[in-house]
Each structure stands twice: as C-alpha cells, then as structure tokens.
C-alpha positions in Angstrom: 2.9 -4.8 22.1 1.4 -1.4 21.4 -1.3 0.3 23.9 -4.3 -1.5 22.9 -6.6 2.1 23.3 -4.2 3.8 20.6 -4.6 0.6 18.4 -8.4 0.5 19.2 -8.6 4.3 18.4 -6.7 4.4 15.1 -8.7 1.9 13.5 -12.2 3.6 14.6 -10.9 6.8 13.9 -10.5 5.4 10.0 -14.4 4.1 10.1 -16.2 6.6 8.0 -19.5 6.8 6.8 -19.9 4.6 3.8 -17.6 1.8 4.9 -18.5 -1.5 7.2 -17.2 -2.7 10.1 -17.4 -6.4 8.7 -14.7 -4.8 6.1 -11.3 -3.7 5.8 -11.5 0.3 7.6 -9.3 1.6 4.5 -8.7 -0.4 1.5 -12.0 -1.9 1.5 -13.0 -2.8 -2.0 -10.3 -4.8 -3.8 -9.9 -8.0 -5.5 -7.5 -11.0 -4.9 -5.1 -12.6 -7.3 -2.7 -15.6 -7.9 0.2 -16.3 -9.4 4.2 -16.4 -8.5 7.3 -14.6 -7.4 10.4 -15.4 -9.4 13.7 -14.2 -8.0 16.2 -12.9 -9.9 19.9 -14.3 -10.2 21.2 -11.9 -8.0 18.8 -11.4 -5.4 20.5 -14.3 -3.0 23.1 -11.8 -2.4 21.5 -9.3 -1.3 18.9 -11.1 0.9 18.9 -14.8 2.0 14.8 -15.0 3.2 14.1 -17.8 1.8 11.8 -16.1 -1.4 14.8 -14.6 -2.9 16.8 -18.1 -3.3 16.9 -20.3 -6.2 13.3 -22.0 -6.0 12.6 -25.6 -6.7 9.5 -25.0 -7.9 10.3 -23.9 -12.2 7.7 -21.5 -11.8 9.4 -19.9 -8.4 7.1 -19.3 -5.0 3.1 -19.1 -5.3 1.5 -16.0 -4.3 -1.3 -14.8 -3.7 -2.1 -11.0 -4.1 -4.4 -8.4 -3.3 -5.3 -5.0 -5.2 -7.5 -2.1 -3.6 -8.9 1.2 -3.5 -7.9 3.1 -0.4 -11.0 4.5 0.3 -12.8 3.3 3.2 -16.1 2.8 1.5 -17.7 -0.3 -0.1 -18.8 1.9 -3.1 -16.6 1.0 -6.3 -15.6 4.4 -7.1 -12.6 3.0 -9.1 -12.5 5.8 -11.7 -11.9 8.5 -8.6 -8.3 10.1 -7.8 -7.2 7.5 -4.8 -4.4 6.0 -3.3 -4.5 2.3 -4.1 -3.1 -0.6 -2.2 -1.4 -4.0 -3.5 -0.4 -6.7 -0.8 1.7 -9.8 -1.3 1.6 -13.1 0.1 4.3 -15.5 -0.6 4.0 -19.2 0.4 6.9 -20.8 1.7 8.1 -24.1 2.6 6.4 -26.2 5.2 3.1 -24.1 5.1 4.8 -21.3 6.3 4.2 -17.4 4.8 5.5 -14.0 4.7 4.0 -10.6 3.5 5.1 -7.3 1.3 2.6 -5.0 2.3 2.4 -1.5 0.0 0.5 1.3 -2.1 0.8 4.0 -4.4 2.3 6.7 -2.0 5.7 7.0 -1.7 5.8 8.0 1.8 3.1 8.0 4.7 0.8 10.4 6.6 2.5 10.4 10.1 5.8 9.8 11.9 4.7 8.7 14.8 1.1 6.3 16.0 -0.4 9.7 18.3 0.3 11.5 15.1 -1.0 9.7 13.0 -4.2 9.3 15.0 -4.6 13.2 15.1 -4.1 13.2 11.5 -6.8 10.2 10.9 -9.2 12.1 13.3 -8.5 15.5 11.0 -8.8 14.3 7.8 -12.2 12.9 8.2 -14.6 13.1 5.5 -16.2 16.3 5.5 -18.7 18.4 2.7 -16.7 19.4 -0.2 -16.1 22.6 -1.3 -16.0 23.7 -5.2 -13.0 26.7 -5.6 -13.6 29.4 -8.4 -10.8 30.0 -10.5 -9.8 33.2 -8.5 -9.1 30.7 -5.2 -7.0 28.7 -6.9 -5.1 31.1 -8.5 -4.4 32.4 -4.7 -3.7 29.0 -4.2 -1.0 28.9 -6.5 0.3 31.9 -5.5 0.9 31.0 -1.9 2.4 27.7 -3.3 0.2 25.8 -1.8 -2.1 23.2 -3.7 -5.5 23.8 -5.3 -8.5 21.7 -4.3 -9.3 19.4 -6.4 -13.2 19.7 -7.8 -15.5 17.6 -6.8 -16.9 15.0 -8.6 -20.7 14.4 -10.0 -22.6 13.2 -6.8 -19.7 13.4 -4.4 -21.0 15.3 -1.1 -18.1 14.4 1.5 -14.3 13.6 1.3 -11.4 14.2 3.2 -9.4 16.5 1.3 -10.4 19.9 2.5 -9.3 19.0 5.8 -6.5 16.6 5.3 -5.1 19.9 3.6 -6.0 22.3 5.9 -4.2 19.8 8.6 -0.8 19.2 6.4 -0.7 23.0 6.2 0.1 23.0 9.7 2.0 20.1 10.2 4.9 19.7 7.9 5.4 16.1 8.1 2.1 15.6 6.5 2.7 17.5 3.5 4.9 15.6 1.2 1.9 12.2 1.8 -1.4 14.7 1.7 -0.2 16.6 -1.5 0.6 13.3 -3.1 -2.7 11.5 -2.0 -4.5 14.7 -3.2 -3.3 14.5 -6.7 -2.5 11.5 -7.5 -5.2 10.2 -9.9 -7.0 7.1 -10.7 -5.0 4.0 -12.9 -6.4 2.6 -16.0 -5.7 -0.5 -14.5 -4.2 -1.9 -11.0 -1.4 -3.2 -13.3 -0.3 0.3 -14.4 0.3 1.6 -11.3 3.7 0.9 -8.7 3.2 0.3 -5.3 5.8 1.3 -2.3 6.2 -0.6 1.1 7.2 2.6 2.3 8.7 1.2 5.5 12.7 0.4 6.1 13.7 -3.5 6.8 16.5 -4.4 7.4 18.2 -7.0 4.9 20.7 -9.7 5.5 22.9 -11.1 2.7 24.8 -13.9 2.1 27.7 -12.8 3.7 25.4 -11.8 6.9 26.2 -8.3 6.0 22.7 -6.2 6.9 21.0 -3.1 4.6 18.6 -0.9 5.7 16.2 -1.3 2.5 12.7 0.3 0.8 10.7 -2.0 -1.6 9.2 -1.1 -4.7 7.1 -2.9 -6.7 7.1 -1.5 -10.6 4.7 -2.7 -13.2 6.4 -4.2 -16.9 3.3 -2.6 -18.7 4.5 1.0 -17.2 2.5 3.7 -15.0 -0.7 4.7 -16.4 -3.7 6.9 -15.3 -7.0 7.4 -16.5 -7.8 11.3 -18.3 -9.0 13.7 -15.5 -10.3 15.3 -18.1 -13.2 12.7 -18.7 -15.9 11.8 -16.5 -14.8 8.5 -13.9 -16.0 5.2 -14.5 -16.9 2.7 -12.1 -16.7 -0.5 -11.3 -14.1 -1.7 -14.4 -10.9 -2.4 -12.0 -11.7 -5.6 -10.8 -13.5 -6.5 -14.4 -10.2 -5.0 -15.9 -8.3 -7.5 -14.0 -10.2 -10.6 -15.1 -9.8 -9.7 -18.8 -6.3 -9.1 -18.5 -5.9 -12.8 -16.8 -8.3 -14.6 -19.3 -7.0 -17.0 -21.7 -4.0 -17.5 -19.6 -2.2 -14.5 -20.3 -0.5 -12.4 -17.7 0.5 -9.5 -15.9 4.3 -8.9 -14.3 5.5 -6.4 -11.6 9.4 -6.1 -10.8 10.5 -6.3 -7.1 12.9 -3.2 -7.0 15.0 -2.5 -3.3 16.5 0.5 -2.8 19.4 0.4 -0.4 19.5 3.0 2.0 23.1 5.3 3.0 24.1 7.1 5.6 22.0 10.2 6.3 19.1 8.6 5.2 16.0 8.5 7.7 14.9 4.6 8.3 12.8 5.4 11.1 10.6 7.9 9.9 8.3 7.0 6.7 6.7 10.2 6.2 10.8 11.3 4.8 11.7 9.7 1.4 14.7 8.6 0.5 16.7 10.6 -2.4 16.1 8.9 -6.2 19.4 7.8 -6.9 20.4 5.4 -4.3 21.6 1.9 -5.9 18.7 0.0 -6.9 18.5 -3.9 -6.8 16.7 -5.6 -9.3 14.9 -8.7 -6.9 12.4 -10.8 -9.0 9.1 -11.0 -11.2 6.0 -11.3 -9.7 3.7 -13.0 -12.3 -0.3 -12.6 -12.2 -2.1 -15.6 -13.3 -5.6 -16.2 -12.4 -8.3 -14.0 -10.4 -9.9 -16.9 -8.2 -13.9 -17.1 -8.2 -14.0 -17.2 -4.5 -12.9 -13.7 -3.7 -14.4 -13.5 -0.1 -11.8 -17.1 0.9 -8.5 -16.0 -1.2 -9.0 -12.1 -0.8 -11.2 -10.6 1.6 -10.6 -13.0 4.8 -7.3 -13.2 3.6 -5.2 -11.2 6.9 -2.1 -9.7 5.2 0.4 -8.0 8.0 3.7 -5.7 6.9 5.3 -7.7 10.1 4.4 -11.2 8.4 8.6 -11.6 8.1 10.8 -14.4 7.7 14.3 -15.1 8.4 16.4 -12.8 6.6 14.0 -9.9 6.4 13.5 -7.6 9.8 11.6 -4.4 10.9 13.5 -1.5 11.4 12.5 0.9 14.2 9.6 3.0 12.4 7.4 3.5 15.1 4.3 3.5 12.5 5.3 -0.1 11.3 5.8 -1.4 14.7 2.2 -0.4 15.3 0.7 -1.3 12.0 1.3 -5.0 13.8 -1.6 -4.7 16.3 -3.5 -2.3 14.1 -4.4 -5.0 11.4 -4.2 -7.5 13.6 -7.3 -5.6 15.6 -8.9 -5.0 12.3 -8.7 -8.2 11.3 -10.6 -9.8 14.4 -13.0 -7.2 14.2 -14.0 -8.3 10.7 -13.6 -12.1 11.2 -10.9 -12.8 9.2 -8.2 -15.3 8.8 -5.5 -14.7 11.2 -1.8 -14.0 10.0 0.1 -16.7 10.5 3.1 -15.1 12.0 6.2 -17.0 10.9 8.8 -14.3 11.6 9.8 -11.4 13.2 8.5 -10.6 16.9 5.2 -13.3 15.7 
C-alpha cells in the first residue's frame, strides 16, 4: 500500500483549472466502447491469462473500451496536440475482469511517485507564451525544442513549464518532448496506444518474460494537419459514425519481449525497436453504447486489474498508479475495480 498523502497529493496536484473533481483528474473527456478481443493462434504460448486462450465464445472475450483526451479539462478540445488515452476491459469467466491500461506516449513523465509529483506540481498550466521566429531559431540551435504556438483562445497550458522542468531533469525529456509534439488524431482509431509499464508474462511452459504492450490500429497512425485550424468536438461523433451500420474498427495487441539490459523498472526508459515482437490478438470495436456515463465514465479501469498469468513488475510508478486511481475513483463516485488478480 502506497503513503496515502503522496497518493492524495498526486492526484490534487493534477486538478487544474478547467477540470472537475466529479471527473477523471487527467483523461477526462472520452467516450466508451464495446466489442471483443480475439487472440491469436499463438498467443497461448506466450501467455496463459486466461484472454489469450482459445475462447468458447466464436467471437472471443467481450470488452469494453474507453478512449480520451489527456487533458484534465471537460472542454472537448479534440482537435488540439494531446496525449490521448485508450483503456481495456476484458470480461472473463465467472464475472471476473482484468485491465490493459495505455496512451499515446511511449514512455512516461517520472521514474519514481516523489518525482513524478514534482513534475505534476511543475508542469501546471500556466499563460502561454507566443516565440518569434528568432527564439525558435535559438531554440533549434541549442537542440532543444521550440514552443509550440498557441492556439486561437488558448490563455494557459502546461508546456512552457513542463519544458523548462525536462530541461533540468533528464528523465523527463524523452515523455515532455514527445507529449509537446505529438499532434491531434483524425480519429481515436488512427492512433496506437502503449501500456508503457513492464509485466511479467508466464507461458505455457511456466517460463516468465518481462513484456511491454502495444496496441496498433489496422487503419494505420493518422493525425489531423497542424497546418489547419483544430476542430472540436468530432472525436466522439467520429467514433459513432465509424460504428454505425455495424461496421467496425480493429486494433492489434502487439508484446514486445524485453532482453537483458533492458530497464523493466523504470518507464520513463524505452526499450530499443527491434526486440522480437509477438503478435497477441484483434481487438474489435462494435458499438458505442448510449449510456456513456454507466459503461464509460463510472467505469474504474486500474493498470493492476491482472489475472493469473499476467503480473506487475517492480516499476515504482505502476505500483503507485494502484492507489492513485483507486483514490480518484472514490473521489468521483465511481464503480470500484473489481480486483481479480495481482496484490487485489
């Protein structure tokens, strides 16, 4: 169990102005989907929680899926450049659950919880600042990365001091310059999603692999022109036109396997891009349920939802995110997460 101050403190230190305390602190706006998680022939090997075995069920196990914005605000602003968020629940036999909790950074923000809270507390929203051309050609210069321009009506955001804090703290760097740059999707189905923590994997043989998980979209990575004023608002809409008429969306449940030298405790370290690569399923989007607020927003997702087969490793940021969304989530009044697993 983590010190309940530090767990208190990081999830105030994420409340900003804009967001509500009857909400989500960071990925506030989203919007929940069904559908179902198909294994792959091979992924019993490689894992045997109970997801990646030959289902009874023709269409494999139900899911039910959330998408988000990663801003802590319950403004839309989905055409802005912003990490987004995608967490998976999969329903298992005799009512039990487990959860695959990720977004579109790589890596994350902090080694450690007490960094991480000096980092939240840092990076608070704070008023922008336009550079000419001439600053960000010193920017260049001194390889370090130009602020991004503001856009129309936006008087705050974090990114003047979440870069001014990564320039002098290393480990911040690699998640800050990605999060500063990373653009808006056309859709939440054009973008891949990282859990960014290690598990560790058992196989059939009871062999164990220190693993990453990435989910990668069929339709391929796609992001809006930066060139052209942002929309908002069309995420969500986007996603109910893409599910009408029963057609569907798919993602691909990649696992990289980890090797020796490799860092499975720290998250803010990623791992090099051509470890071996297991192909483990299809997750198939079906429907976008009417009743949002009962299959998405009270919805509780936790990274240490686990089952059998599937542990933590010893990233001291995962270990924490436990309590952390289990604090947020009884601040907010939602469901609780029926812990089937690991430590639960």
């Amino acid at each position: 169990m983590a010190d309940p101050k530090l767990v208190q403190d990081i999830v105030e230190a994420l409340d900003i102005p804009g967001g509500s305390t009857e909400k989500r602190p960071v990925h506030t706006v989203g919007v929940g989907v069904t559908g179902h998680f198909m294994p792959s022939p091979v992924a019993k090997d490689f894992c045997v929680a109970e997801h990646f075995q030959p289902p009874t069920n023709p269409e494999g196990v139900a899911v039910d899926v959330r998408f988000s914005n990663g801003m802590g605000v319950v403004a839309e602003h989905d055409g802005w450049s912003d990490v987004r968020g995608m967490a998976v629940r999969f329903h298992l036999k005799n009512g039990k659950s487990t959860d695959l909790v990720a977004m579109t950074l790589p890596v994350f923000f902090a080694p450690t919880p007490k960094k991480f809270l000096k980092f939240a507390l840092a990076a608070r929203p704070k008023p922008c600042q336009r550079e000419t051309a001439w600053q960000k050609i010193k920017d260049y210069l001194r390889l370090e990365l130009p602020m991004p321009d503001p856009y129309q009506g936006q008087t705050e955001r974090p990114n003047e001091e979440a870069i001014a804090f990564a320039n002098k703290h290393v480990w911040a760097q690699p998640a800050v310059i990605d999060a500063s740059s990373i653009g808006a999707p056309v859709s939440y189905v054009r973008a891949a999603y990282h859990a960014v923590h290690t598990f560790v994997v058992t196989g059939k043989e009871e062999e164990t692999r220190w693993v990453r998980f990435t989910w990668a979209p069929i339709a391929g990575v796609l992001n809006t022109n930066p060139l052209e004023p942002p929309k908002d608002k069309f995420l969500k809409q986007d996603m109910i036109d893409r599910l009408a008429d029963d057609r569907t969306e798919r993602f691909s449940l990649v696992m990289h396997i980890g090797e020796e030298g490799d860092d499975f405790n720290d998250s803010t370290r990623q791992w090099p891009p051509h470890r071996k690569r297991v192909m483990m399923g299809t997750l198939t989007l079906k429907h976008v349920p009417e009743d949002q607020e009962a299959h998405s927003e009270k919805l509780s997702f936790n990274p240490w939802h686990l089952t059998p087969g599937i542990e933590p490793s010893g990233d001291p940021i995962l270990d924490i995110r436990r309590d952390v969304y289990e604090y947020s989530s009884n601040r907010r009044g939602g469901i609780p997460c029926p812990f089937s697993g690991a430590k639960g």
